[in-house]
Backbone of each chain as ProteinMPNN parsed JSONL, in Angstrom:
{"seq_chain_A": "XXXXXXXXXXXXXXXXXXXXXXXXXXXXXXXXXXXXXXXXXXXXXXXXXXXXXXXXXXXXXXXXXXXXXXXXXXXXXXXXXXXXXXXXXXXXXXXXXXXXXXXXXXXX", "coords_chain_A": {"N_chain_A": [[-5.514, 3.771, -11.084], [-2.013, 4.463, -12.026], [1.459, 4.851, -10.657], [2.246, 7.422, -12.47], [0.033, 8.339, -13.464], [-1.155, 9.32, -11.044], [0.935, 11.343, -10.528], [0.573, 13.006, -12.72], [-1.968, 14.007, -12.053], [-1.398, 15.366, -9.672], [0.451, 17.19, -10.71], [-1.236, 18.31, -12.113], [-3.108, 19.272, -10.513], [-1.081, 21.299, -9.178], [-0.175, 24.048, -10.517], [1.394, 25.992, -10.342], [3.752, 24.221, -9.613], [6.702, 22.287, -11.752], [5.916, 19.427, -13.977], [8.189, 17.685, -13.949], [9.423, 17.97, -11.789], [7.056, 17.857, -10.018], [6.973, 14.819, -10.399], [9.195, 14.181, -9.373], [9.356, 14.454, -6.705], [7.247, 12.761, -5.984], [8.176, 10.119, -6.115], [9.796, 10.493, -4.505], [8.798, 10.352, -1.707], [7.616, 8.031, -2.087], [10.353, 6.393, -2.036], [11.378, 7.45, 0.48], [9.532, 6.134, 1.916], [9.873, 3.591, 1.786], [12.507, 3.267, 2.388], [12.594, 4.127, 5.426], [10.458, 2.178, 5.554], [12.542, -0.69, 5.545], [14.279, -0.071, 7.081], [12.947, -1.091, 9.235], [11.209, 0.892, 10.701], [8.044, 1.878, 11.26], [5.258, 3.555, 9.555], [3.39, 6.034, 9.803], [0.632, 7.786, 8.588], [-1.355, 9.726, 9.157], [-4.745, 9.644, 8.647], [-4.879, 7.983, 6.35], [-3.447, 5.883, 6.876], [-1.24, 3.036, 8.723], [2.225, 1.77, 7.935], [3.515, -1.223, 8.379], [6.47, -3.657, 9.689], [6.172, -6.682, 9.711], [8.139, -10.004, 11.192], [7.8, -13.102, 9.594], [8.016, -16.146, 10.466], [10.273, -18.982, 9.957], [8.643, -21.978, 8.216], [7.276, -25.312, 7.564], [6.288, -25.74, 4.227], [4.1, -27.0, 1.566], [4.299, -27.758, -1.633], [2.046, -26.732, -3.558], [1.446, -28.243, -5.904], [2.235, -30.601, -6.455], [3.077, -31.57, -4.036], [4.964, -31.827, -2.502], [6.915, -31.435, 0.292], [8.391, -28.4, 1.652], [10.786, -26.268, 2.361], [10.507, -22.959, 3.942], [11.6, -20.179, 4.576], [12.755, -17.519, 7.261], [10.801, -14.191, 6.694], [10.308, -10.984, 6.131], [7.845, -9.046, 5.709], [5.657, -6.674, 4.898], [2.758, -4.732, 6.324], [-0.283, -3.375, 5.991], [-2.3, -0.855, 7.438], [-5.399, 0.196, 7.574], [-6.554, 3.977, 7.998], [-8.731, 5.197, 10.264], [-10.184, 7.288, 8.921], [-9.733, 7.092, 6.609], [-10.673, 4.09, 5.852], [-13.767, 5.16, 5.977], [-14.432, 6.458, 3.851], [-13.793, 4.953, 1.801], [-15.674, 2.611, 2.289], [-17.944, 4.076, 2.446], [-18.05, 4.976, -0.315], [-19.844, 5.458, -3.762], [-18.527, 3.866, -5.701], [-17.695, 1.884, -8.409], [-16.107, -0.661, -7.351], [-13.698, -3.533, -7.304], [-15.166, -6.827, -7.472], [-15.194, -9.031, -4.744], [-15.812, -11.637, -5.686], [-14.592, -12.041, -8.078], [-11.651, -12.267, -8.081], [-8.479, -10.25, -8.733], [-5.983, -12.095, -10.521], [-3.116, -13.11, -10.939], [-2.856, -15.385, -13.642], [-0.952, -18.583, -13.622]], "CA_chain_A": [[-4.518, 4.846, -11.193], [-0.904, 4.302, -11.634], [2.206, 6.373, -10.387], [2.429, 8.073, -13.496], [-1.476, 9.002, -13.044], [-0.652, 10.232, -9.487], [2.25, 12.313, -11.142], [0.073, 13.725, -13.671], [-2.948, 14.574, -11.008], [-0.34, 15.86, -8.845], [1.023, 18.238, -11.592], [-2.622, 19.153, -13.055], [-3.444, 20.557, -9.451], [-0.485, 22.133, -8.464], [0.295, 24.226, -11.94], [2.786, 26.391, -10.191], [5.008, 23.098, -9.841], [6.434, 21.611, -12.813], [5.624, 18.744, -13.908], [9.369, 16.847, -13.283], [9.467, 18.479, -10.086], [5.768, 16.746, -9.171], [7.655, 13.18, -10.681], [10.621, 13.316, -8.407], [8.722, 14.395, -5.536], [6.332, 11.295, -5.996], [9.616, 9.25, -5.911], [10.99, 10.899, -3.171], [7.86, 10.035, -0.783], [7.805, 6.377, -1.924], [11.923, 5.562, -1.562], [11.928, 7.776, 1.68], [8.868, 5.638, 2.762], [10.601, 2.47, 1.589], [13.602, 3.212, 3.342], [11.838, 3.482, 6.707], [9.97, 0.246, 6.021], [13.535, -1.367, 5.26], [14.922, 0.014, 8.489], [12.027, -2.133, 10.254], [10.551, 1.499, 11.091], [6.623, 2.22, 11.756], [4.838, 4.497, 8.924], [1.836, 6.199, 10.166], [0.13, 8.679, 7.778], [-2.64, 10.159, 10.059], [-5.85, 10.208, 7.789], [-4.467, 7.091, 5.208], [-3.217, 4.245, 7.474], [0.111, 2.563, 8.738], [2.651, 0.886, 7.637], [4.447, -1.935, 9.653], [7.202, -5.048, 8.942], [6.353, -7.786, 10.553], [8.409, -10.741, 10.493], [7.168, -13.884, 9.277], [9.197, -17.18, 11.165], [10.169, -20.163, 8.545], [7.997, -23.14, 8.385], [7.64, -25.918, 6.526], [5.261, -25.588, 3.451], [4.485, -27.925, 0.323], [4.525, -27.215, -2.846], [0.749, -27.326, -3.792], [1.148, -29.028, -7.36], [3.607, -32.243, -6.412], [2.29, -32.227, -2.623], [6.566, -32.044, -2.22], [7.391, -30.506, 1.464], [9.356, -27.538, 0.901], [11.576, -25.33, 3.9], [9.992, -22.001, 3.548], [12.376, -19.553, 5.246], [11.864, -16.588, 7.788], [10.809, -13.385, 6.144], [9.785, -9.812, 6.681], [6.519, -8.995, 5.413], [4.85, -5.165, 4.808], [1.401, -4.768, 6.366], [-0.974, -2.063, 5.732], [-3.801, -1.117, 8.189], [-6.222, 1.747, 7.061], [-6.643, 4.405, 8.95], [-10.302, 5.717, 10.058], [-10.628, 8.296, 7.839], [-9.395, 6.162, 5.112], [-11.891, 3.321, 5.745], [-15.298, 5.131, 6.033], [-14.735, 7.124, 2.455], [-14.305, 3.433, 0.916], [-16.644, 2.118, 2.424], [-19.819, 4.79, 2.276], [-18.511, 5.184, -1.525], [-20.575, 4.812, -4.75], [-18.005, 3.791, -7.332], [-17.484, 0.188, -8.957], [-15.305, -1.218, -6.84], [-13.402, -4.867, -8.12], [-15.688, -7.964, -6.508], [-14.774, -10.078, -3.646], [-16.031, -12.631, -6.206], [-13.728, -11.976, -8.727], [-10.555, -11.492, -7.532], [-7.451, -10.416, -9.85], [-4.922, -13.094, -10.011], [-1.648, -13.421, -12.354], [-2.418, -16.733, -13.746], [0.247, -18.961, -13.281]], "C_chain_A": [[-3.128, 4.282, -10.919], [-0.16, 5.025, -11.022], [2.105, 6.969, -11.299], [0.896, 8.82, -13.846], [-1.478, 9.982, -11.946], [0.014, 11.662, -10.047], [1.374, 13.257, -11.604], [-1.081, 14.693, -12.342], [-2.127, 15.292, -10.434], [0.052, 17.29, -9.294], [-0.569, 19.13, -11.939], [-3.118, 20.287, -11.446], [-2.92, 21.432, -8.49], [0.531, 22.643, -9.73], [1.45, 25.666, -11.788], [4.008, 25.867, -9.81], [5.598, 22.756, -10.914], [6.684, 19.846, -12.688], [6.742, 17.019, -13.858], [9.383, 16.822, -11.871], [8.212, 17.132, -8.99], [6.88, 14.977, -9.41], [8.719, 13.218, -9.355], [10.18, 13.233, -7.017], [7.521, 13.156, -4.653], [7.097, 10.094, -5.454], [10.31, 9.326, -4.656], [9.963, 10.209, -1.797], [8.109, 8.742, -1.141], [9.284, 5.498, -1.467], [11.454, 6.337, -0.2], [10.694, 6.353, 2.628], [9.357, 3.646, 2.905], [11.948, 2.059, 2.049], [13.107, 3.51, 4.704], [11.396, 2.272, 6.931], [11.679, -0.538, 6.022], [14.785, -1.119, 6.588], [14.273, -0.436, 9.879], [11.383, -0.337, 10.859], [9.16, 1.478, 10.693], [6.154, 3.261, 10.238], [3.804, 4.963, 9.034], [1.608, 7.709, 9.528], [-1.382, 9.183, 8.171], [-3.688, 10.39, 8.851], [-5.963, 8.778, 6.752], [-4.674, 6.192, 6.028], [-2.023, 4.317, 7.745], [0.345, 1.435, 8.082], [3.539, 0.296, 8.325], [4.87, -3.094, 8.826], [6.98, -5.76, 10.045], [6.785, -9.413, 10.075], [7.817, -12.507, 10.286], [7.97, -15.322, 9.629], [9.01, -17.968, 9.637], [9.322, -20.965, 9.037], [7.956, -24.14, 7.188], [6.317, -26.038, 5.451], [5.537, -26.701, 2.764], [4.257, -27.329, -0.759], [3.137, -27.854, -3.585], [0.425, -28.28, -4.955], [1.358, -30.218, -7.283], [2.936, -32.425, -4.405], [4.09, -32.065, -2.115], [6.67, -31.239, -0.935], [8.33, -29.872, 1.051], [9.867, -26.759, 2.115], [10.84, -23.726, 3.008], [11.095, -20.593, 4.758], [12.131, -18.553, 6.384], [11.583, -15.449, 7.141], [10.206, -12.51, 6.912], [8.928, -8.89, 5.478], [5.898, -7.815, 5.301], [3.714, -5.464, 5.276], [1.188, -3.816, 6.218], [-2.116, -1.849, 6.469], [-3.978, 0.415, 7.733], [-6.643, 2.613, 7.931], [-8.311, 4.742, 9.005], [-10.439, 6.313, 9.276], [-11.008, 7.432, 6.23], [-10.685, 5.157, 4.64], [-13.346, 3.741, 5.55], [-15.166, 5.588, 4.498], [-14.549, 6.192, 2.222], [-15.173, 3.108, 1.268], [-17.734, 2.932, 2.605], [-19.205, 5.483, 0.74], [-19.164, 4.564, -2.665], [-19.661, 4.354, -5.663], [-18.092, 2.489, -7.567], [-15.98, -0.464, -8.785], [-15.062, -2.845, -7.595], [-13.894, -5.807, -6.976], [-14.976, -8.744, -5.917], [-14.737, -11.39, -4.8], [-15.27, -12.596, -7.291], [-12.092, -11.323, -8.853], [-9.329, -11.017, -8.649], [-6.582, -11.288, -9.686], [-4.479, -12.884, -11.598], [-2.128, -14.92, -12.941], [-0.951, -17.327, -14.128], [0.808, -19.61, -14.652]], "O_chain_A": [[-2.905, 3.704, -9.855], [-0.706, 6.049, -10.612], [1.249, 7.707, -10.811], [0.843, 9.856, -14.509], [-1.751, 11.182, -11.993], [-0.449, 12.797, -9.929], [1.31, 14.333, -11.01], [-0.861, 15.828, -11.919], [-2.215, 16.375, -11.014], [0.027, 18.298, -8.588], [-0.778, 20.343, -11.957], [-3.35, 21.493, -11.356], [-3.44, 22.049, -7.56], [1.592, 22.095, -10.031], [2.097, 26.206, -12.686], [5.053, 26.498, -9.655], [4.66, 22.935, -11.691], [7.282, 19.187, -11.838], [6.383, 15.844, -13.781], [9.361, 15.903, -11.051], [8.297, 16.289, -8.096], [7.323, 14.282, -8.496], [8.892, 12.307, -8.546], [10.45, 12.309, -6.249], [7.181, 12.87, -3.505], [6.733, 9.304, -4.583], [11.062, 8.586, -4.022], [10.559, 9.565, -0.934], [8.945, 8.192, -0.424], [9.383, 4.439, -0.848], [10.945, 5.439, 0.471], [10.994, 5.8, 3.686], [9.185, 2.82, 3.801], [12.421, 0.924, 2.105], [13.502, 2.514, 5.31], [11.612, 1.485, 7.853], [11.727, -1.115, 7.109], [15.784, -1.776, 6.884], [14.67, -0.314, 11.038], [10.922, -0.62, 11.964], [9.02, 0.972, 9.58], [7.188, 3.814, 9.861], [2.942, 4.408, 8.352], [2.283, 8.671, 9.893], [-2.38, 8.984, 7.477], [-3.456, 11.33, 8.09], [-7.093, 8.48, 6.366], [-5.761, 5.623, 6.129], [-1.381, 5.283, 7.332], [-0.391, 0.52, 7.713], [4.387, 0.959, 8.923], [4.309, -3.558, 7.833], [7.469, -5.547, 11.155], [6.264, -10.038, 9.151], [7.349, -12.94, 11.339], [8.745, -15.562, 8.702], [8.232, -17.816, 8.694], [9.077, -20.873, 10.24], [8.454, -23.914, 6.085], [5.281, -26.469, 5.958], [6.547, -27.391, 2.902], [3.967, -26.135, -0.684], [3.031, -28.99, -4.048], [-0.595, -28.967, -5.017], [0.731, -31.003, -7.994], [2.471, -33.43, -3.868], [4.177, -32.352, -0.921], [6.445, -30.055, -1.189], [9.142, -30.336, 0.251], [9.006, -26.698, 2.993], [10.741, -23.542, 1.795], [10.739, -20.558, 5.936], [10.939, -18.673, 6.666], [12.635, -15.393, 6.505], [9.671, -12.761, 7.991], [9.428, -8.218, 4.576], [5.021, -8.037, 6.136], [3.289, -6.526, 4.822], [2.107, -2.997, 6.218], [-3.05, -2.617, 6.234], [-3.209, 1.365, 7.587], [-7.233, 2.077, 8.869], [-9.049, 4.595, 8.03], [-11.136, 5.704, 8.464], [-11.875, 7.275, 5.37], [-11.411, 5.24, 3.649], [-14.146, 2.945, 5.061], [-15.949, 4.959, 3.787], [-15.701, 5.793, 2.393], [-16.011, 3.259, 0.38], [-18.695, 2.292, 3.033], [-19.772, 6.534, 0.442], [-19.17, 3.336, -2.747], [-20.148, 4.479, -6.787], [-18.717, 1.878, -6.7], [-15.083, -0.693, -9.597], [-15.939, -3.356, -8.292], [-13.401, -5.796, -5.848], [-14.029, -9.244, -6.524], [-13.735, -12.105, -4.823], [-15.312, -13.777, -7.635], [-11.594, -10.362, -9.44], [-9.414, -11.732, -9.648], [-6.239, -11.39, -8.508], [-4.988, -12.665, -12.697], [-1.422, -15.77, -12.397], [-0.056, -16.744, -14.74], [1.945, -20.081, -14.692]]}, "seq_chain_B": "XXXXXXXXXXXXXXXXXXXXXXXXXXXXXXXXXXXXXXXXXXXXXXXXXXXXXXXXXXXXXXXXXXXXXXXXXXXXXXXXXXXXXXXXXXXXXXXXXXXXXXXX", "coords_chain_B": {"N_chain_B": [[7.692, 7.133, 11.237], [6.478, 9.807, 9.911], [3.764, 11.906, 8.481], [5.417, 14.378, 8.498], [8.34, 13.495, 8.744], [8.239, 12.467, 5.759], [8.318, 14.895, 4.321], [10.264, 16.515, 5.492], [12.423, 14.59, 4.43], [11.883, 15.514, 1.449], [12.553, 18.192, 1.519], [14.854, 18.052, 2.476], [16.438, 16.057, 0.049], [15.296, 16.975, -2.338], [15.306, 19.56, -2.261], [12.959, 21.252, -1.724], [11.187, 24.038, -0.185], [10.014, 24.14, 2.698], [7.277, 24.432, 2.787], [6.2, 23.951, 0.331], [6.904, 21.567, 0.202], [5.134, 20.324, 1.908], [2.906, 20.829, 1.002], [2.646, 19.497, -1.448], [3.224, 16.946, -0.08], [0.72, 16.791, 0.954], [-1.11, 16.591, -1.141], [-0.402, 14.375, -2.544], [-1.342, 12.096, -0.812], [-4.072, 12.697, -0.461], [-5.074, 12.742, -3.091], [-4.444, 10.117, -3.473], [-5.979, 8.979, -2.078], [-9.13, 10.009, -2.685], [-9.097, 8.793, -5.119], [-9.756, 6.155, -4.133], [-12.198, 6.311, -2.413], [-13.429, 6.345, -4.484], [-13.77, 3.905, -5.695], [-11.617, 3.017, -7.319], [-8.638, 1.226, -8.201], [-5.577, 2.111, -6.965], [-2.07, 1.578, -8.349], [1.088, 1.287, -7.449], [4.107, 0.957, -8.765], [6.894, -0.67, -7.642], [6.265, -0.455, -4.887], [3.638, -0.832, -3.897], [0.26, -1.735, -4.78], [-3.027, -0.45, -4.064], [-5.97, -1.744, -3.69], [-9.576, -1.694, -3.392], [-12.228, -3.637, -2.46], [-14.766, -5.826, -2.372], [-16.842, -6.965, 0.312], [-19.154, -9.787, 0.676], [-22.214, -9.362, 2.525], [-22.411, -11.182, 5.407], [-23.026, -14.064, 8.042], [-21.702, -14.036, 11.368], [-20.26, -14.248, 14.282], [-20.085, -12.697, 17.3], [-17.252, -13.045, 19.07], [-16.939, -12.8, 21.903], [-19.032, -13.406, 23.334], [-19.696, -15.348, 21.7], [-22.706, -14.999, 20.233], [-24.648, -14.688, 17.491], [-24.116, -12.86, 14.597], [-25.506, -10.471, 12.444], [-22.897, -9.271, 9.587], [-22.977, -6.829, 7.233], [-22.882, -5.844, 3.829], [-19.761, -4.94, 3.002], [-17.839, -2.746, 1.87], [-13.743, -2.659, 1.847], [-10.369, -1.934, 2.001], [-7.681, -2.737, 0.524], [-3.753, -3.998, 0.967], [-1.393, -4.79, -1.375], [1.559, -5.344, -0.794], [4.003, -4.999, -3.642], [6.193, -7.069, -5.272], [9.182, -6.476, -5.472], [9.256, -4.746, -3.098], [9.014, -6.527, -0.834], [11.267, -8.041, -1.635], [13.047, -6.038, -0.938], [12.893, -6.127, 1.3], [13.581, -7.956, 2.699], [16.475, -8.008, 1.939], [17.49, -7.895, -0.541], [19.486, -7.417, -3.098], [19.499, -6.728, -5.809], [16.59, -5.703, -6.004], [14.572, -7.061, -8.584], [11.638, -7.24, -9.756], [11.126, -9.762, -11.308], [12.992, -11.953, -9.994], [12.48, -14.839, -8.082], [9.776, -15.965, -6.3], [10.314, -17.866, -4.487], [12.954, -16.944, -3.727], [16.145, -17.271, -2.067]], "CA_chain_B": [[8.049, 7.537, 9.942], [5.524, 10.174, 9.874], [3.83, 12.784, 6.782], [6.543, 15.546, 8.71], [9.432, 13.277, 8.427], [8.795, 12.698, 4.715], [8.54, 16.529, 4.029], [11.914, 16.872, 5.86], [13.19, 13.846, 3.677], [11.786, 15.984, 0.493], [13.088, 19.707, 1.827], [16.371, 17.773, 2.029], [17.077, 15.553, -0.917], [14.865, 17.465, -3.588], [15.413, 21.117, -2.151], [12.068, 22.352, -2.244], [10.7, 24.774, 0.443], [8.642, 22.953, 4.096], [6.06, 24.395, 2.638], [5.593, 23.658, -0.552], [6.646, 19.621, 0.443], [4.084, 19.845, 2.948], [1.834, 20.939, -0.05], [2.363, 18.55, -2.135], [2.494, 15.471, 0.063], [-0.393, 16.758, 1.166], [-2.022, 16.438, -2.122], [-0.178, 12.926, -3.132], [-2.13, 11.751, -0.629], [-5.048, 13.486, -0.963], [-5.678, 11.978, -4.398], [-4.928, 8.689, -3.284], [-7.497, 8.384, -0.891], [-10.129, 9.889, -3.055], [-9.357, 7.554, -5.983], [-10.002, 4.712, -3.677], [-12.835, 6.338, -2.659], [-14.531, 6.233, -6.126], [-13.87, 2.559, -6.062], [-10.469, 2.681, -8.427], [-7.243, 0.983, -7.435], [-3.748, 2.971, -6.937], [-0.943, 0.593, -8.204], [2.468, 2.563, -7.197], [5.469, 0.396, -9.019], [7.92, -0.798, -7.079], [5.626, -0.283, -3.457], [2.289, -1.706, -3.806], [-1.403, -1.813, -5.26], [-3.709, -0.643, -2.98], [-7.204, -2.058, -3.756], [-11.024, -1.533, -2.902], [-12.769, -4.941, -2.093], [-16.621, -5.684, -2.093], [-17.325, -7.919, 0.69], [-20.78, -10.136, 0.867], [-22.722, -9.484, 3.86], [-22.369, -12.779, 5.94], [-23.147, -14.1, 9.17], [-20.627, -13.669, 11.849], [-20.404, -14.506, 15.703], [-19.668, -12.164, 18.449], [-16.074, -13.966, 19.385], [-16.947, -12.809, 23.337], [-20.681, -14.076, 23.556], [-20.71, -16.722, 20.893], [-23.831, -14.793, 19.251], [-24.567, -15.009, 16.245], [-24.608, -11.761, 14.411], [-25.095, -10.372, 10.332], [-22.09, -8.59, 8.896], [-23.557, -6.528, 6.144], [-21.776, -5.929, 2.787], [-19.25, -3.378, 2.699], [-15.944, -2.288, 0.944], [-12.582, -2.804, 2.614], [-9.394, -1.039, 1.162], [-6.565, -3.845, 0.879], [-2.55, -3.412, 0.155], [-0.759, -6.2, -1.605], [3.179, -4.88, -0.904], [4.944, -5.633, -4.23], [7.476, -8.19, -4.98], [10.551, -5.852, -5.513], [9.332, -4.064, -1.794], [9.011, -7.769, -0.311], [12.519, -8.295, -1.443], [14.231, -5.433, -0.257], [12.558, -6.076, 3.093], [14.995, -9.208, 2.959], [17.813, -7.443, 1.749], [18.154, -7.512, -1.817], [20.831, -6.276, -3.401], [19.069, -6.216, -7.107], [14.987, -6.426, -6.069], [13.688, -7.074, -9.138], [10.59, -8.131, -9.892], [11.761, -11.223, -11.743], [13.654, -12.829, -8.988], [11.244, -15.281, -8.138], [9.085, -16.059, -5.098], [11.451, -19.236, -3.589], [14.403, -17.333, -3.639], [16.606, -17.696, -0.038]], "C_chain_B": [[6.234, 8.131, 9.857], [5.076, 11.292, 8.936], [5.424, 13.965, 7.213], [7.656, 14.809, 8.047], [9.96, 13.184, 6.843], [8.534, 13.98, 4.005], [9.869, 16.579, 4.634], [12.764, 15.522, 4.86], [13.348, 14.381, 1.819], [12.257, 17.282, 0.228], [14.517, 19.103, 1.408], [16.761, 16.949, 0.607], [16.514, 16.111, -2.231], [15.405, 19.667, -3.68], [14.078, 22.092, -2.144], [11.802, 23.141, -0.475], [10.226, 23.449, 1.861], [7.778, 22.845, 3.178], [5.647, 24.218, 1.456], [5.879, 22.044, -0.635], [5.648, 19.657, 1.146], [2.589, 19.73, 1.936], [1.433, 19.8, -0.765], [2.965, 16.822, -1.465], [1.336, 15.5, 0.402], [-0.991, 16.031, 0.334], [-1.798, 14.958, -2.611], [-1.807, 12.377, -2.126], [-3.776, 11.8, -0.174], [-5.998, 12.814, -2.439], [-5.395, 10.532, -3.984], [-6.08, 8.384, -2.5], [-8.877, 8.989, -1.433], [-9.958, 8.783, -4.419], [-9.562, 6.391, -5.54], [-10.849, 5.305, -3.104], [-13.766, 6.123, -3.777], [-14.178, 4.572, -6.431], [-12.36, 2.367, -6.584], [-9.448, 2.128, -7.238], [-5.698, 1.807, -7.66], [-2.636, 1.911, -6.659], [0.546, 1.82, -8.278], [3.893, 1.369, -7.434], [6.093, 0.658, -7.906], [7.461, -0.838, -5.069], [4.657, -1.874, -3.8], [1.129, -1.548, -4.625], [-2.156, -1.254, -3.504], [-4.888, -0.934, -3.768], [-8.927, -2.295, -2.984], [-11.548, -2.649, -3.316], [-14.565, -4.674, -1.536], [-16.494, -6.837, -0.86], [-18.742, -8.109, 0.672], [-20.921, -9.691, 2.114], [-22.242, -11.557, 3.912], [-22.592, -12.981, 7.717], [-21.678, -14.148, 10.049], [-20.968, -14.375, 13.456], [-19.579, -13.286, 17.007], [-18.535, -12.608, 19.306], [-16.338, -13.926, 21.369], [-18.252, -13.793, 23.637], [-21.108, -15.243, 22.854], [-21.69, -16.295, 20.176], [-24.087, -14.022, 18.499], [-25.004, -13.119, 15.607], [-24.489, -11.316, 13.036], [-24.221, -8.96, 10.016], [-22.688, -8.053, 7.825], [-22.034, -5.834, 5.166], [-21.18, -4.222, 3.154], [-17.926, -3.626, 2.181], [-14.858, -1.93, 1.861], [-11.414, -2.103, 1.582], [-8.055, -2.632, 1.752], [-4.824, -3.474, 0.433], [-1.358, -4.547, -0.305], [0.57, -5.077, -1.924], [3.629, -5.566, -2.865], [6.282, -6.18, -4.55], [8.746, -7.505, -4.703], [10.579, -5.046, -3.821], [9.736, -5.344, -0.898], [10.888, -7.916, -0.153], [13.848, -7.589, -0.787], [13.9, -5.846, 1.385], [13.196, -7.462, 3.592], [15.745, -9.03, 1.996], [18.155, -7.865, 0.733], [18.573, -6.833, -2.465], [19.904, -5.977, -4.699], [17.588, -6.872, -6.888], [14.374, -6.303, -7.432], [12.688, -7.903, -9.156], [10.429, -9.452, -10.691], [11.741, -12.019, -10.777], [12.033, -13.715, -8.783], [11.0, -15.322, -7.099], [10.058, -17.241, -4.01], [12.505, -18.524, -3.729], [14.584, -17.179, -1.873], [16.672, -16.708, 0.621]], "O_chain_B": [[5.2, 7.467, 9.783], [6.063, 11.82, 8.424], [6.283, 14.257, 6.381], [8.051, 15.217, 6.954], [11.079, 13.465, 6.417], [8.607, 13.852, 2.783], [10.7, 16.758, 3.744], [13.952, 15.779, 4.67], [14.243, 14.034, 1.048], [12.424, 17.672, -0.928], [15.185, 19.431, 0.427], [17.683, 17.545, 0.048], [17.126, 15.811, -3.256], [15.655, 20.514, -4.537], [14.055, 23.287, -2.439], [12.401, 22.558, 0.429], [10.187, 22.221, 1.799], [7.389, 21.789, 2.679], [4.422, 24.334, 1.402], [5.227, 21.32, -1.387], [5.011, 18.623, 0.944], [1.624, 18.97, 2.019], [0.337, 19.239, -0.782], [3.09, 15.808, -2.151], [0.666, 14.473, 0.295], [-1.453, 14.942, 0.674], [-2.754, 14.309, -3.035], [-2.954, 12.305, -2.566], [-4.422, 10.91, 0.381], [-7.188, 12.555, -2.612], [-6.301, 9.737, -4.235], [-6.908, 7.473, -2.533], [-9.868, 8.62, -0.803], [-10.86, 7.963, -4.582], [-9.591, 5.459, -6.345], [-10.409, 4.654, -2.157], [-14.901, 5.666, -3.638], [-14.416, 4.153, -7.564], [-11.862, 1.335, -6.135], [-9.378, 2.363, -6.031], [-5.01, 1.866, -8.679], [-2.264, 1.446, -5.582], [0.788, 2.805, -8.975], [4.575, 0.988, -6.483], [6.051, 1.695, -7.243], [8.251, -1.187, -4.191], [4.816, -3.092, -3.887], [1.529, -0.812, -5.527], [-1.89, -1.561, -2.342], [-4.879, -0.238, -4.784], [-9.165, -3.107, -2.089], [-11.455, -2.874, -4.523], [-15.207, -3.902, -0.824], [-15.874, -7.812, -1.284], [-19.547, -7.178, 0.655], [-19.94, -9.583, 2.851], [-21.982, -12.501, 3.167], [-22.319, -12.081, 8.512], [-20.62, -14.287, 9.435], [-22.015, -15.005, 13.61], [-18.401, -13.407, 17.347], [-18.845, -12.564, 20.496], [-15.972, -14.876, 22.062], [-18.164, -14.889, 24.191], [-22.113, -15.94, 22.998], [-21.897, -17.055, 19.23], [-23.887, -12.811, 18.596], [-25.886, -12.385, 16.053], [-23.506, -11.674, 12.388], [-24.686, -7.828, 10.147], [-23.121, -8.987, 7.15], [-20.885, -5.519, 5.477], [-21.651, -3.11, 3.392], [-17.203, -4.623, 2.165], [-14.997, -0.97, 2.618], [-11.717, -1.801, 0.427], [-7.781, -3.188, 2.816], [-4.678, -2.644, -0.464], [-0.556, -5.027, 0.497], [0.655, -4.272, -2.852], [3.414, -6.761, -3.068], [7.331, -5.728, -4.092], [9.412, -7.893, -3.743], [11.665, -4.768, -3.313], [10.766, -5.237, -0.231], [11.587, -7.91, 0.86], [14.934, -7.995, -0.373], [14.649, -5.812, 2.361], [13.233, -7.865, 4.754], [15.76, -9.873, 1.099], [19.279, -8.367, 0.772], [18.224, -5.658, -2.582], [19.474, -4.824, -4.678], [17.247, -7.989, -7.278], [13.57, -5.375, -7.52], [12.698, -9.053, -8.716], [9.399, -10.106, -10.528], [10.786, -12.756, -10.531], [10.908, -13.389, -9.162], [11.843, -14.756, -6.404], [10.265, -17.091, -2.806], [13.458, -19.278, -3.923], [13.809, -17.054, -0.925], [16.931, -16.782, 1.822]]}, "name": "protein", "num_of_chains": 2, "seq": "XXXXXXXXXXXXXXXXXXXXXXXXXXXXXXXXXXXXXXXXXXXXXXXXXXXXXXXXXXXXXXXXXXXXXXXXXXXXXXXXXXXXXXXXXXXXXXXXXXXXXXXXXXXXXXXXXXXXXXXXXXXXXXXXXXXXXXXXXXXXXXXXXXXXXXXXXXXXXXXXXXXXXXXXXXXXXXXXXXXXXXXXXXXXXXXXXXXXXXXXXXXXXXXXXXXX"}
């Protein structure tokens, strides 16, 4: 499901909204929640999970292809921890989840 | 940053009612968390992916006792932030998703 799936779901089960209204409101939850993370605030969505920035110091990495040492800078990092609720319905559901063993990756 | 605050962030910058923001963040997330029940993944441009993960069972160790104990398979919910969130979270002025991964 994308946003634009969300949107639509969103709209299909609340048909005294319309269906701009559901879009901006989708928008409005993700920037407002993206401007908290970006003010280093906490996001805790009782039932879902939180969200926290934690920052990540520099170190020195290499550059796996050339073996080249590379300065890797400090950064600040999004985590996501699931909340209880969240975790048992994934995990005691039946659907066809994407395998550990086949992970998605961009190739490079 | 909690579901109230973004209902008061949606009363104020969209205009709708408490109660009909309270409604419908309810429901945003509401459907996210059963579509990741049913296995599917919820990619949200410009945030993140969240994704449902099979793990194998596998053996494990009790980190206090040292003994030895079997993890059985189960499904984890994972959230890979995306790049353009990454970047604002070090202060980019234009996060797009372009920019590349080395920048400073």
């Amino acid at each position: 499901m994308t946003k634009s799936g969300l949107i639509e779901e969103v709209a299909r089960r609340t048909p005294h909204i319309s269906k701009k209204d559901t879009e901006v409101v989708v928008n409005t939850i993700f920037d407002s929640m993206i401007e908290a993370l970006r003010q280093g605030e906490r996001i805790e969505i009782r039932g879902f999970g939180s969200f926290q920035v934690k920052l990540r110091e520099a170190r020195e990495g290499r550059n796996p292809k050339t073996g080249e040492p590379v300065h890797i800078s400090a950064k600040r990092t999004p985590f996501f921890k699931v909340g209880k609720e969240l975790k048992e319905m994934v995990d005691s559901s039946e659907g066809t989840a994407s395998s550990s063993d086949a992970p998605e990756k961009a190739s490079a | 940053m909690t579901k109230a605050e973004i209902v008061e962030q949606i009363y104020e910058r969209v205009g709708f009612s408490k109660k009909e923001a309270a409604e419908l963040v309810e429901k945003v997330f509401e459907i996210i968390k059963q579509t990741l029940a049913e296995g599917e993944k919820v990619k949200i441009s410009g945030f993140g992916n969240f994704v449902v993960r099979e793990k194998n069972a596998r053996k494990g160790r009790n980190p206090q006792t040292g003994e030895e104990i079997l993890l059985e398979a189960r499904r984890v919910l994972t959230f890979k932030p995306s790049l353009v969130l990454k970047n604002i979270l070090n202060g980019a002025e234009h996060p797009g998703a372009e920019s590349g991964r080395s920048a400073p």
